[in-house]
N, C-alpha and C positions, 0 to 999 in steps of 0.2 A: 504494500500500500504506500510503504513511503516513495518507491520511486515513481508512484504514480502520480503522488500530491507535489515532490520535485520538479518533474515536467508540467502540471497545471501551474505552478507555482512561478516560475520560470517565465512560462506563457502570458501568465495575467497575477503579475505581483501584487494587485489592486485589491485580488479575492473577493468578488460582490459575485455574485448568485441569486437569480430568483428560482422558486421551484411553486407548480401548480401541484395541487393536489397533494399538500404538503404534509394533511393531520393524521396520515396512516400511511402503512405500506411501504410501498417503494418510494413516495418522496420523502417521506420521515426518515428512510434509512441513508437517503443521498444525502437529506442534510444533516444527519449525523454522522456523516462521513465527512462532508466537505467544513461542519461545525470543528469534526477535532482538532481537523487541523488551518484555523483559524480563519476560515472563510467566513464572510458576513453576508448574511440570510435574510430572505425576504419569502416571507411563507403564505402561501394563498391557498384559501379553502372555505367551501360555501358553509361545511358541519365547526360551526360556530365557538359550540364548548372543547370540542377536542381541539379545535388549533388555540384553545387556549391554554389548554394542558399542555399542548406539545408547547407553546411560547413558554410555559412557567419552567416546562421540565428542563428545555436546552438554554434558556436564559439563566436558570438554579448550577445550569454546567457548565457556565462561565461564555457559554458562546453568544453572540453580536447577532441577535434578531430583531425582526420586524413583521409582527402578523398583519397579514391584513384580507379580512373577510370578505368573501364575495365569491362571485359564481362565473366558469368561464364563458358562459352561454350569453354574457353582457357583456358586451366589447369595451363600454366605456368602464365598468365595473375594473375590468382585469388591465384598461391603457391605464387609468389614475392611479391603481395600484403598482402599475411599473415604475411609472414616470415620477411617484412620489417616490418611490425606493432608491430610483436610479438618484432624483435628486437630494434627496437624505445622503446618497453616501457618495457622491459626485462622478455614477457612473456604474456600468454591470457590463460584468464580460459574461457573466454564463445564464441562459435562459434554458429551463426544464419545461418544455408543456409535458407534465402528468397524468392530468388527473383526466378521468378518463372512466366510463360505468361500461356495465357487461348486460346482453341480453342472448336472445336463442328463440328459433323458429323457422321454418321456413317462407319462404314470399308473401303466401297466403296466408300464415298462422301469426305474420309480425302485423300490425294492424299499423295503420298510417299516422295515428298520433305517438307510436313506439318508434316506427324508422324517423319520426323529425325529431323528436326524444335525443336517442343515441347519434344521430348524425349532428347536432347542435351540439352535444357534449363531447363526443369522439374526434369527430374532423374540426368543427367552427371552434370548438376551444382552442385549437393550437392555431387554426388561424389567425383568432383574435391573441394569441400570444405570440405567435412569429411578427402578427404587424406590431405589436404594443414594444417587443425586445426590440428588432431589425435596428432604429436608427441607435439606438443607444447601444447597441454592437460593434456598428462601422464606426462609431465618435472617432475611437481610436485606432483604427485601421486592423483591430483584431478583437474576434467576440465565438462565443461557440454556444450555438443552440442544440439542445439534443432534446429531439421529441420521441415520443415513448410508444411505439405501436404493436405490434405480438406476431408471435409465428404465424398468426390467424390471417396476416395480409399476405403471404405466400404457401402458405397451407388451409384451403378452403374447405374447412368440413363440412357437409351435408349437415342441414337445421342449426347454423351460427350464421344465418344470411348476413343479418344488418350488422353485426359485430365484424362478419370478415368484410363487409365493405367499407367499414368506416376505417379499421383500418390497413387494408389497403392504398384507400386512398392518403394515410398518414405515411405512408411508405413513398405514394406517388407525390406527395406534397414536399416530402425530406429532398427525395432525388432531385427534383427543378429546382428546390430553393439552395440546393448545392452549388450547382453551376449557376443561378441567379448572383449569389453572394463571393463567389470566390473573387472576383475579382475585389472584392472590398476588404480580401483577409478574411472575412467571418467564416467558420466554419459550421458544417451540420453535422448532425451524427442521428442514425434514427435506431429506435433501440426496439428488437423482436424476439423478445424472449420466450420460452414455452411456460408452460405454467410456474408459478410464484405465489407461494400461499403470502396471501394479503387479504382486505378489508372489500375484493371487489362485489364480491357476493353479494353484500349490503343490498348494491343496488341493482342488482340481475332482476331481470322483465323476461320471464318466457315460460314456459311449461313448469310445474313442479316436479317432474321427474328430471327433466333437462338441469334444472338446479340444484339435486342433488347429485347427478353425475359431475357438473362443473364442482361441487363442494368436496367432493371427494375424490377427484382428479388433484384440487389445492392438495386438502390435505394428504395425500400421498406424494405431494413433489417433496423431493430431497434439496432443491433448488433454494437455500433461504433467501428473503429479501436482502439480508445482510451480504450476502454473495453475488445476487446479481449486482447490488448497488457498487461492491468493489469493481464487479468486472464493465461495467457501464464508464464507470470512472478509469478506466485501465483501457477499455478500445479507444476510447475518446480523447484522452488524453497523447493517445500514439495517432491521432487524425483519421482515424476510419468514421467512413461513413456509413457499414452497417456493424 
């Protein structure tokens, strides 16, 4: 881990980071990865009382945060919260789009107020977080965005419709905004992991059978949050972009 926090370190001495989806999971675990070793955190998340805990817990642990509530699905909700963090600490090299819910069904069994659901939460949150980071990335002619999308955008299983296209498209979004941004320095990285027991469940929309098979696919990963979070921070840090 430390040669991986050497090379971020090296990169962006500044250490400012925002992460979406920040009160559970995998973004709790990035930022208490990127907390230990002395990055300054800017935590977003629409479950209110948990990013409060998670603000008292890593603030009790001596690291440099900034909660701030709200939902990615509000564009101005998640630019204000960049742009006051960015200006609180005069600038941010790393944007996380996170956060991110899970569903299950096929075409006809996902109903039409569940695919704008999950595509406003899945794909439009990290839009509205790639445009909210983007300029406060290039400020300084280097900035790294890594958005968070799942094996499920290149492994399409049968009855995860709206899930595998939302993110797919977070895959197709990662790829252009690679070549969009390089000439500015900013880098992308888009992150497709297989299962990672986390908090996704909470918000799962789709058969109750379908939802215990995803709960007990989690629980059976060996895969900890703690583990992908180092290795997210270990591709990214060496410039991959998947």
């Amino acid at each position: 881990m430390t040669a991986t926090f050497d090379v971020l370190a090296r990169r962006f001495p500044a250490k400012r980071a925002f992460i979406t989806g920040a009160s559970s999971g995998l973004g709790l675990e990035l930022a208490r990865a990127l907390g230990r070793d002395g990055w300054k955190l800017g935590l977003f998340d629409r479950n209110v009382q948990r990013l409060a805990r998670v603000e008292e817990e890593l603030s009790s642990a001596g690291f440099a945060v900034l909660a701030y509530p709200g939902d990615v699905t509000n564009a101005d909700e998640l630019t204000v919260a960049v742009n006051s963090f960015a200006a609180t600490q005069d600038g941010l090299e790393i944007m996380v789009n996170n956060a991110g819910v899970a569903g299950s069904g096929t075409l006809m069994e996902v109903s039409l107020e569940d695919w704008r659901w999950i595509v406003d939460i899945n794909f439009m949150g990290v839009v509205h977080g790639a445009r909210a980071a983007i300029p406060h990335l290039q400020r300084n002619g280097a900035g790294l965005m890594i958005n968070v999308a799942s094996a499920a955008a290149f492994a399409s299983a049968p009855g995860m419709i709206s899930y595998n296209a939302t993110k797919a498209a977070v895959l197709s979004l990662s790829e252009t905004l690679s070549g969009e941004l390089a000439g500015s320095g900013t880098q992308v990285s888009v992150v497709m992991p297989t299962f990672v027991p986390t908090n996704l469940i909470e918000s799962f929309r789709g058969p109750a059978e379908a939802r215990e098979r995803a709960s007990q696919a989690l629980r059976d990963s060996k895969y900890a949050a703690t583990d992908a979070a180092r290795d997210i921070l270990l591709q990214a840090a060496a410039g991959r972009l998947y």
